[in-house]
C-alpha positions as CSV (number, residue, x, y, z in Angstrom):
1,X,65.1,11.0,27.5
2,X,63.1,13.0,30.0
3,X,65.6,16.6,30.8
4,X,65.2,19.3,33.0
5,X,67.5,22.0,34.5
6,X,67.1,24.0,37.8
7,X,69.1,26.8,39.0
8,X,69.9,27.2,42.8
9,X,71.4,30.2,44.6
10,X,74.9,30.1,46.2
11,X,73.7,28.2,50.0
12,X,74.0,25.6,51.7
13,X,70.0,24.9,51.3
14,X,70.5,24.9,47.7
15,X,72.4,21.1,48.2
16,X,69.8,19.1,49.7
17,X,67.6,21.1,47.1
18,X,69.5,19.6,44.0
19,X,69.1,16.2,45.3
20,X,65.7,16.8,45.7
21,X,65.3,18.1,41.7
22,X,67.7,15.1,41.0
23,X,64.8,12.7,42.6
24,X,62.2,14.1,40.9
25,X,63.5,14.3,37.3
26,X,64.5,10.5,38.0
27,X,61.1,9.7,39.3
28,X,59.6,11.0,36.4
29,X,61.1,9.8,34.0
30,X,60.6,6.2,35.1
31,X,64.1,5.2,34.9
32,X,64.8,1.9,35.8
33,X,67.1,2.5,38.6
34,X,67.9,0.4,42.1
35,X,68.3,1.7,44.8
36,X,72.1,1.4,45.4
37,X,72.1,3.2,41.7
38,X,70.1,6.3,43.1
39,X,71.9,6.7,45.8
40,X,75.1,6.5,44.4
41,X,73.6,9.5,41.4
42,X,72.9,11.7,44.5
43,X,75.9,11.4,45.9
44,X,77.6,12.5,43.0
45,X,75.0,15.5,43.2
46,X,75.6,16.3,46.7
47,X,79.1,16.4,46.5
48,X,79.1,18.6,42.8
49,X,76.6,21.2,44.1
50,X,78.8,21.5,47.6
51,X,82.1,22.3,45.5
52,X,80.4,24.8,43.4
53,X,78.3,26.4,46.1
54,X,81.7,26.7,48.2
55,X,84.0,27.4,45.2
56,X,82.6,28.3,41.9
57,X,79.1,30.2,42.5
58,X,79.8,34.0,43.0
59,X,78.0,35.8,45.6
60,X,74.5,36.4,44.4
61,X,75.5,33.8,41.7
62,X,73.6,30.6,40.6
63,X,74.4,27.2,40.3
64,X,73.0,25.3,37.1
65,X,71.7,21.5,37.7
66,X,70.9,19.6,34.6
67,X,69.8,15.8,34.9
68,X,68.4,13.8,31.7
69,X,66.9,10.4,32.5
70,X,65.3,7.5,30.9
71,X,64.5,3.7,31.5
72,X,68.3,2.9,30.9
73,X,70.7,6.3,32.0
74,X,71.3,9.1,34.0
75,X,73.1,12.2,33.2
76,X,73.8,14.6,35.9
77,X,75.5,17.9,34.8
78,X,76.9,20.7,37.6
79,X,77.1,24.6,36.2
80,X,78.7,27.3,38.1
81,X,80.9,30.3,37.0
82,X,84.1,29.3,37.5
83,X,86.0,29.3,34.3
84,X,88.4,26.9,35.9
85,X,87.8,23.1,36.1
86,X,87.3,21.3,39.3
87,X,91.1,19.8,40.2
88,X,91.0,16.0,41.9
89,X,92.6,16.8,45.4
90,X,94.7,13.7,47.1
91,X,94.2,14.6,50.9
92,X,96.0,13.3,53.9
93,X,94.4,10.8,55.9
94,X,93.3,13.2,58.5
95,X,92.4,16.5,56.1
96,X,88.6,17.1,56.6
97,X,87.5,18.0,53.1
98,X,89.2,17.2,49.3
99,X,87.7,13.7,48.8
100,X,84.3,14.9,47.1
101,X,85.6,14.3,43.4
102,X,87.8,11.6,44.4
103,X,84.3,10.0,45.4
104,X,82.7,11.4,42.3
105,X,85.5,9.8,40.0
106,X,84.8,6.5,41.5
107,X,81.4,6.3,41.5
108,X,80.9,8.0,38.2
């Protein structure tokens, strides 16, 4: 299994950046993935990096990506400083924001 790890600063940039390191480690590796599949792994990125750049990187922190892949998996790990664990929010129907892990959890 092909692994690599990244850190990004605490930005907004640093998102679109992550799914960018997720692509390439996936690419490399060869894995065996569809489409659907890919997009569905950066999705789970996008939304991970945006809660820990928002809520778990300090200021002048870092966020850790890891992603391992191979012809059969993906692994995708999200690192910030937080000592707390991300919490599954259950928002109204017309909140804004709270579904990222709710979408995580289902397409995990």
């Amino acid at each position: 299994m092909l692994t690599a790890s990244r850190r990004f600063t605490r930005s907004d940039a640093s998102v679109p950046a992550a799914r960018a390191f997720t692509r390439e480690v996936i690419d490399a590796a060869d894995a065996a993935i569809d489409r659907s599949a890919l997009d569905d792994v950066l999705l789970c990125v996008s939304e991970l990096a945006t809660n820990a750049v928002r809520h778990g990187v300090p200021a002048g922190g870092a966020l850790l990506v890891k992603v391992g892949a191979d012809e059969h998996c993906v692994r995708v790990e999200c690192h910030d400083a937080n000592r707390r664990r991300p919490r599954l929010r259950h928002p109204a129907d017309d909140d804004q924001t709270g579904r990222g892990l709710l979408l995580v959890e289902a397409i995990a």
